[in-house]
C-alpha positions as CSV (number, residue, x, y, z in Angstrom):
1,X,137.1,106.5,114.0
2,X,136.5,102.8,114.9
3,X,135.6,101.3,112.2
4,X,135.5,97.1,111.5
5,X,132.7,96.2,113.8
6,X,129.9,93.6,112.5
7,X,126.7,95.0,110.9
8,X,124.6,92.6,112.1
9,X,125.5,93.3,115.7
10,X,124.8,96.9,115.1
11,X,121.3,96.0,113.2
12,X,120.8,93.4,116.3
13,X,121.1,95.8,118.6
14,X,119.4,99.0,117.6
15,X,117.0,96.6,115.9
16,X,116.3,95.9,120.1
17,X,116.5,99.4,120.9
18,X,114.3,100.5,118.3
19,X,111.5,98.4,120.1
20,X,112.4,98.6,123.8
21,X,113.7,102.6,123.8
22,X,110.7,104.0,126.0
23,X,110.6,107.4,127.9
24,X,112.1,109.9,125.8
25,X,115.4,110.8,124.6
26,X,117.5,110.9,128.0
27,X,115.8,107.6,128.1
28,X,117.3,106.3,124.9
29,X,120.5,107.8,125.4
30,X,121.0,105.9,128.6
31,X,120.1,102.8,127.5
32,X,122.6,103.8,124.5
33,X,125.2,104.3,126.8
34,X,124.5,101.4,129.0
35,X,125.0,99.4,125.7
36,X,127.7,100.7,123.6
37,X,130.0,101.9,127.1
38,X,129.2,99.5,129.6
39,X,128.2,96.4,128.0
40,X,130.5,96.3,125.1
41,X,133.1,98.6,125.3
42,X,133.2,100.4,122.2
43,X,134.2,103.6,123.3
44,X,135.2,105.3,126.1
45,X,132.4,107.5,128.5
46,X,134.6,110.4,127.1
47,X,134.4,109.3,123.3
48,X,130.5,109.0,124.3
49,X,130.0,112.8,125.7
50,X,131.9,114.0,122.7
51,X,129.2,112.4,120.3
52,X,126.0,113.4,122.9
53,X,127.8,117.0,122.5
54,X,127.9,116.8,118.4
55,X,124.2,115.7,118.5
56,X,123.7,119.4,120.1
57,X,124.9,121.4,117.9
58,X,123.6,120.2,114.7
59,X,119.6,120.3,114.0
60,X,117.5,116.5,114.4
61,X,115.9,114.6,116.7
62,X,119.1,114.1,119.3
63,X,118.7,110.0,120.5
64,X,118.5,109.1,116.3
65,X,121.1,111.4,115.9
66,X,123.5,109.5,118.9
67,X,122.3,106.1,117.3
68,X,123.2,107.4,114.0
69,X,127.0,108.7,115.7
70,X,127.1,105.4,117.1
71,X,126.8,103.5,113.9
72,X,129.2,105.6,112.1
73,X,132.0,105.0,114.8
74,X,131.9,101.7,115.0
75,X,131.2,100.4,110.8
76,X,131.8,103.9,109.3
77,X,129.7,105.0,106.5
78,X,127.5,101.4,106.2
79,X,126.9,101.6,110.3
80,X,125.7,105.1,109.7
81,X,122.8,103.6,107.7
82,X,122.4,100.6,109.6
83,X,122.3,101.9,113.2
84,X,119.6,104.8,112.0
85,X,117.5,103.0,110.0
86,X,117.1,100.0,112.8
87,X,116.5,102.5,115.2
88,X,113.7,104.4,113.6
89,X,112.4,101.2,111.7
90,X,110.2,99.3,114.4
91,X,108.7,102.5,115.8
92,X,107.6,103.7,111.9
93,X,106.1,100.5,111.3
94,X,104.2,100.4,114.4
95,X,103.2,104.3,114.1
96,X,101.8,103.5,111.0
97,X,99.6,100.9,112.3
98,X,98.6,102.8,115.0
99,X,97.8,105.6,112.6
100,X,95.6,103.4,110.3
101,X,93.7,102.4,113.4
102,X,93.3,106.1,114.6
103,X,91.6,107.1,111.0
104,X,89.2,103.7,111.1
105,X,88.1,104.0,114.7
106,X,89.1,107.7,116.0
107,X,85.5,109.1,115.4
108,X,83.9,106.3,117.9
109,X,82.8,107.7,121.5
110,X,85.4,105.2,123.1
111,X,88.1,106.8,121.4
112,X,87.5,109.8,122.4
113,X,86.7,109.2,126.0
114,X,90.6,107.7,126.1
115,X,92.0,111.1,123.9
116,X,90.0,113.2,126.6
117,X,92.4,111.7,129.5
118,X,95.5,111.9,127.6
119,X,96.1,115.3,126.5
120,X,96.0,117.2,129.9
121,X,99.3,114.4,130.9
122,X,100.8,115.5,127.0
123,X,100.7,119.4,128.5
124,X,102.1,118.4,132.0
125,X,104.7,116.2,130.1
126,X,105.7,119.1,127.9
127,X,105.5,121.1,130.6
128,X,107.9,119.2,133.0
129,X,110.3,119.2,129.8
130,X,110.2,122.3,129.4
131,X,111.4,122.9,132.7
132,X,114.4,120.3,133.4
133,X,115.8,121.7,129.5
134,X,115.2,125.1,130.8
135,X,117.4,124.3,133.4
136,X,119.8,123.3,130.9
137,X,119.6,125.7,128.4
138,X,119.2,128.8,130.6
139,X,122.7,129.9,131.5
140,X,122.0,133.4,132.2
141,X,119.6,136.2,131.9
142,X,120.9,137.0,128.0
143,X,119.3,133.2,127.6
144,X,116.6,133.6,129.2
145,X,115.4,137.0,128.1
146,X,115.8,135.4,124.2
147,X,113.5,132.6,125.6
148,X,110.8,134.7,126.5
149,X,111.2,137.7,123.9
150,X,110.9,134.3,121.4
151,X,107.4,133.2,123.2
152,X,106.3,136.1,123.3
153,X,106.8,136.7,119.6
154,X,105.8,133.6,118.5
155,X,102.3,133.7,120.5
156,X,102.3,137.5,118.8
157,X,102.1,135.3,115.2
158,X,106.3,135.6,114.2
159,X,107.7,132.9,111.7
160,X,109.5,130.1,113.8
161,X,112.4,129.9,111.5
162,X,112.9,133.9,112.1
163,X,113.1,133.8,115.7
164,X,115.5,131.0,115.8
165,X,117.4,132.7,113.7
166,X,116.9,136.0,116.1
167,X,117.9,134.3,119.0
168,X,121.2,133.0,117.4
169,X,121.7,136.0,116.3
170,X,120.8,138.2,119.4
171,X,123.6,135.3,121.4
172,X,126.5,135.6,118.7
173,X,126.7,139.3,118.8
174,X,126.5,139.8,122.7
175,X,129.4,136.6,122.8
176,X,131.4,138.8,119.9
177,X,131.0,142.0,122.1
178,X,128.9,143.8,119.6
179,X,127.5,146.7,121.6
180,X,124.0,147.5,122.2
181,X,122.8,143.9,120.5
182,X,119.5,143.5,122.4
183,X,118.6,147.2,123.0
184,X,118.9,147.3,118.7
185,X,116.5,144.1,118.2
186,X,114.1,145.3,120.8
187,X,113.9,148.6,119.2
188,X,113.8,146.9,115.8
189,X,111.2,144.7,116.6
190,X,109.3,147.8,118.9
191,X,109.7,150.0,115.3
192,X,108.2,147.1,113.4
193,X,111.5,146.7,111.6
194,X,111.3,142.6,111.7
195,X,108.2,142.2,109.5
196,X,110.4,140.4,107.1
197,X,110.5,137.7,110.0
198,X,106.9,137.5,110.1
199,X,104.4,135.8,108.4
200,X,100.4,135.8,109.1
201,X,99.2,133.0,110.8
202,X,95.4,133.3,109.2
203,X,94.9,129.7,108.1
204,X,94.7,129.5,103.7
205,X,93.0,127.1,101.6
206,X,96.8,125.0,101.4
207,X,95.6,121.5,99.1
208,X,97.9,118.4,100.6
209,X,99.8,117.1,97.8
210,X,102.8,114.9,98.7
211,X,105.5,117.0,97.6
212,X,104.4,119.6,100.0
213,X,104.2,117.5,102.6
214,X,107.6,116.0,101.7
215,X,109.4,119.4,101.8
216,X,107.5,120.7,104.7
217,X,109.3,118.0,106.8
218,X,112.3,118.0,105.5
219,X,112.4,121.9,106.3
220,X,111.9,120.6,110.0
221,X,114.4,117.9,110.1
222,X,116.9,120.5,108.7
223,X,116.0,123.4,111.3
224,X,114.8,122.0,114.7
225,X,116.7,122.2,117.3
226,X,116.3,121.1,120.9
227,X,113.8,118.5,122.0
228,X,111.4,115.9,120.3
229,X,108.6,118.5,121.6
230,X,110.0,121.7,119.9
231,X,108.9,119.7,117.2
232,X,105.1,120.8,118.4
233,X,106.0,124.2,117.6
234,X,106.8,123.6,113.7
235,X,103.4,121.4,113.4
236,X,101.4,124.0,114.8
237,X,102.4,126.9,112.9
238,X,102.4,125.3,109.7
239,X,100.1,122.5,109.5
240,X,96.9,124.0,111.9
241,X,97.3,127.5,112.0
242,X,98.7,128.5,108.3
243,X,97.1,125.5,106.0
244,X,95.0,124.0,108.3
245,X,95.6,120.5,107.7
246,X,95.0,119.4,111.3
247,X,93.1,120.6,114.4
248,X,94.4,120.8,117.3
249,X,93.2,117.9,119.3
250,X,94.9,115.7,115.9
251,X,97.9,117.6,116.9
252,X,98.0,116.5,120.3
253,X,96.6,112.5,119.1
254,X,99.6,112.7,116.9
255,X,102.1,113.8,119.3
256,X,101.0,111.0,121.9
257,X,101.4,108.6,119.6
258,X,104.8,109.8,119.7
259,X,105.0,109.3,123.5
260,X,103.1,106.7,124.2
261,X,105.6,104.2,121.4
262,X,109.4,103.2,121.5
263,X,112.1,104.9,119.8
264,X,112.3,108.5,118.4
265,X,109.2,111.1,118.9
266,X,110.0,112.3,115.5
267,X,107.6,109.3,114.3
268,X,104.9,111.8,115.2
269,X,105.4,112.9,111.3
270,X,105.1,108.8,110.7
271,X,101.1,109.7,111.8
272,X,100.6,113.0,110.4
273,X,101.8,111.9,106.9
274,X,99.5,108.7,106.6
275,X,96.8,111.0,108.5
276,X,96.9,113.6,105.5
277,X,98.0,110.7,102.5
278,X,97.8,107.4,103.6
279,X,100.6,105.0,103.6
280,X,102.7,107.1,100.9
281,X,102.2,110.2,103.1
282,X,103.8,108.2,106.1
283,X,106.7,107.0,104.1
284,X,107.8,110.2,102.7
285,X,107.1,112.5,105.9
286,X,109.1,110.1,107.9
287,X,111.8,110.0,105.3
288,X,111.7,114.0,104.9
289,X,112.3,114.5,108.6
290,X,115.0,112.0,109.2
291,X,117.3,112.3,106.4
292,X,118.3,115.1,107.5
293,X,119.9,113.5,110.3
294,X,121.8,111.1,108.2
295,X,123.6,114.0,106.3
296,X,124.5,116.3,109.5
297,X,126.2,113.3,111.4
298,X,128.2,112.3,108.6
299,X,129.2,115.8,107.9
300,X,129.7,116.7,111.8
301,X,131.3,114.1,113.1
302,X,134.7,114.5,112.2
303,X,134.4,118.2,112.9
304,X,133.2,117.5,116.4
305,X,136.5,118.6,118.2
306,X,136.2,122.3,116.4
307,X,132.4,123.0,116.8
308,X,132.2,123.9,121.0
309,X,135.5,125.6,120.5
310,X,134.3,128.0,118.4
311,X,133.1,130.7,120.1
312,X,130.6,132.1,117.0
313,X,129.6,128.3,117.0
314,X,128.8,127.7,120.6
315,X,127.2,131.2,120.8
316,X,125.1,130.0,117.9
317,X,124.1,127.0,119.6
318,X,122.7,128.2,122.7
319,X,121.0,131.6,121.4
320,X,118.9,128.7,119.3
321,X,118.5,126.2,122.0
322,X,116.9,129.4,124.0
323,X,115.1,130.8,121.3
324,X,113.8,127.0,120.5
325,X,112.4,126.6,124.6
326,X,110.4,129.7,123.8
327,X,108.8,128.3,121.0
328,X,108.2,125.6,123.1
329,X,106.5,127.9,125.7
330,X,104.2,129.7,123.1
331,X,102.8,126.3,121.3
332,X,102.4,125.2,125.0
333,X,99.9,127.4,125.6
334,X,97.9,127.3,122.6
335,X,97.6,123.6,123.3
336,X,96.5,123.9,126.9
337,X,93.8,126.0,125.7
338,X,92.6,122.7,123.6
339,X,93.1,120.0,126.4
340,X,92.3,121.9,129.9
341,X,88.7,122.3,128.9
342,X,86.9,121.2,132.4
343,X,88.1,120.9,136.2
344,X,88.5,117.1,135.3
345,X,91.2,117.5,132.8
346,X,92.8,120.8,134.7
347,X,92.7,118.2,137.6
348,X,94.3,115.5,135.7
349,X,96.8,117.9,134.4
350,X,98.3,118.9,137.4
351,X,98.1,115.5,139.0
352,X,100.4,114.1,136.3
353,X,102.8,117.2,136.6
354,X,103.4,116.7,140.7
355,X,104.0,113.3,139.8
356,X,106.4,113.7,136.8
357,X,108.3,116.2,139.1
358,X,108.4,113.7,143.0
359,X,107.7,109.8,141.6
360,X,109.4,110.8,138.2
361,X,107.2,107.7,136.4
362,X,108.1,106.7,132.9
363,X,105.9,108.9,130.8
364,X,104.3,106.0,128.6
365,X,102.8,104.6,131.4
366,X,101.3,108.4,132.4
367,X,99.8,108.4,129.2
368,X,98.1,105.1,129.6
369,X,96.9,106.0,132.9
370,X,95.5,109.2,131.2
371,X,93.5,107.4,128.5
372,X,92.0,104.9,131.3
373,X,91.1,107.9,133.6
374,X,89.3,109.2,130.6
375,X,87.8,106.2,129.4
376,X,86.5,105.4,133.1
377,X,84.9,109.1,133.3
378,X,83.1,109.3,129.9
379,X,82.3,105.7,129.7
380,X,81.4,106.1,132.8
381,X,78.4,108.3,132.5
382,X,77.4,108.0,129.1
C-alpha cells in the first residue's frame, strides 16, 4: 500500500469530485482514473483495475467504493475516511436540500407537470443500463438463465435477498461440477420447495420509526450488488410494496434525484430518509447505506489478489451480479407500469432510449430535458 500522501489533497480532490462527478458510476470512475492515473500518478493503470475489480466483488455502491480504495492506498486508514466522506458529502447535503424542497412544493401542478416528463427518461435510462451491464454480466447461457429465472421470480413476489442468494448459489455449484444444479432448483422451486425464500408482498400497516429505517438501509448497503439502480429493486420491495412507505411515483422522484445530482446514486436514500423523518431520517439512511462500504474496502483490500482467483469466489460473484440484473428487470417493469401512462410519456420514453443508445448524452441533461418536455405539455394546456 501507498501510504504518506497529504489529506488535504485527498479531501481537495474528492471534495471536487464530489460536486462535478455527473453521469453515473463509469462516469465517476473515469474521471477517477483520469485523476489519480493520469494526472497525478499515484498508481499504476494496473494497480487501478485491481481496485475497480475489488469494488466487484464486495456489495456497495461501486464509484464510492473506488473513491473509498483510492483513499486507503494513498493515506491508509485516515484516506479511507477522508476520500469517502468528501465524495458523498456535497451530493448529501444537496440531496437534502433538494428533498426539503420536494416535500414543501411537490404537491403544486408545476411540479408535477416536470415529474410527468422525467420518469418515462428514468425507465429508458434503466433500461439502457440494464442492457450495456447485461452485456457485461452475461457470460453465457448459465448467466443468463439465473437472470431471467430471478425476474421472473421476483415479479412472482420472491424475497430479493433469497434469489441473490439462489443465483450464487445456482453459479457456485455448476463452477464446482455439482451435477444436476439447475434441473434440482427448478424442480425445487416447480415443487414449491423454496417458500422459505419467499415472503408476501401484500403491503402491512409498517409505522416508520428511525431505527427501522436505519437497519433497513444498512441491510441494503450490506447486500446490493451490481449497479446504483439495483438499488430500485430493494426500495421497491420493501418500502412500497411490503410497508408501504412510498408510492411509486415517490420512488421514481427519489431515484431522479439520484440522477439528475453529482456523486453517488446511493444518495437516493439521502431523499427517502428525510422524506419519511426529516432531516434525522436523511442523516441516518445515508449513514446506514454507506457504512457499509467503509468496512468492506478496508477488509477487502488487502485480500484483493486472492478473491478472482478463487474459483467458489468468482463463481459467487457472477451468479449474484446475474441474479442482481434480474431484479433489475422485474422492478423495471413494475415502474414502467407507473410512468408509461399515455402516448406522450411512451413517446418520450422511447425517444430518450434511441438517444441514450446513438448520441449517448449525459443522462443529467436527459432528465432535464424530460422535466421541460413535461412542463411545456401540462403547462401548456392547463
Amino acid at each position: 500500500m501507498t501510504t504518506g500522501g497529504s489529506l488535504g489533497e485527498l479531501a481537495g480532490l474528492f471534495l471536487r469530485l464530489g460536486v462535478t462527478a455527473f453521469g453515473g458510476p463509469a462516469a465517476h470512475i473515469g474521471m477517477m482514473r483520469d485523476e489519480t492515473v493520469e494526472r497525478r500518478g499515484w498508481l499504476t493503470d494496473a494497480e487501478f483495475l485491481d481496485l475497480l475489480a475489488a469494488t466487484n466483488l464486495i456489495p456497495g455502491p461501486n464509484s464510492t467504493e473506488m473513491a473509498i480504495h483510492l483513499g486507503y492506498r494513498r493515506a491508509g486508514a485516515a484516506g479511507l475516511v477522508v476520500a469517502g466522506v468528501c465524495f458523498i458529502l456535497p451530493a448529501c447535503l444537496l440531496v437534502g436540500a433538494i428533498a426539503w424542497s420536494y416535500v414543501r412544493y411537490a404537491t403544486t401542478p408545476e411540479v408535477g407537470w416536470l415529474l410527468y416528463g422525467v420518469g418515462p427518461v428514468v425507465i429508458a435510462i434503466v433500461v439502457q443500463a440494464l442492457w450495456t451491464l447485461g452485456r457485461s454480466a452475461v457470460k453465457g447461457p448459465l448467466t443468463g438463465l439465473i437472470g431471467v429465472l430471478v425476474a421472473a421470480l421476483s415479479l412472482a413476489g420472491w424475497h430479493e435477498l433469497g434469489l441473490l442468494a439462489l443465483g450464487g448459489a445456482l453459479m457456485v455449484g455448476a463452477r464446482l461440477g455439482w451435477p444436476g444444479t439447475m434441473t434440482c432448483a427448478l424442480a425445487t422451486f416447480a415443487a414449491g420447495g423454496g417458500a422459505l425464500l419467499a415472503q408476501t408482498t401484500a403491503a402491512v400497516a409498517v409505522p416508520v420509526t428511525l431505527t427501522r429505517l436505519t437497519l433497513f438501509f444498512l441491510k441494503v448497503g450490506s447486500v446490493l450488488f451490481g449497479s446504483g439502480y439495483v438499488l430500485l429493486a430493494f426500495l421497491r420491495a420493501d418500502l412500497t410494496e411490503r410497508w408501504a412507505w412510498l408510492t411509486d411515483q415517490q420512488l421514481i422522484d427519489a431515484v431522479t434525484i439520484g440522477q439528475v445530482t453529482p456523486g453517488p446514486v446511493f444518495t437516493t436514500a439521502t431523499f427517502i430518509g428525510y422524506l419519511l423523518a426529516g432531516w434525522k431520517g436523511a442523516a441516518l439512511a445515508t449513514l446506514g447505506i454507506f457504512a457499509p462500504a467503509f468496512l468492506f474496502v478496508a477488509v477487502s483490500q488487502p485480500l484483493i489478489p486472492k478473491l478472482r482467483a478463487s474459483p467458489v469466489t468468482s463463481a459467487l460473484l457472477d451468479g449474484v451480479v446475474s441474479a442482481s440484473l434480474g431484479l433489475m428487470v422485474a422492478v423495471t417493469w413494475h415502474l414502467a407500469g407507473s410512468s408509461l401512462v399515455d402516448p406522450f410519456t411512451i413517446g418520450l420514453g422511447l425517444v430518450a432510449l434511441v438517444l441514450l443508445f446513438t448520441a449517448r448524452p449525459n443522462s443529467t441533461w436527459l432528465i432535464l430535458g424530460g422535466a421541460l418536455a413535461g412542463w411545456l405539455l401540462r403547462g401548456g394546456v392547463s
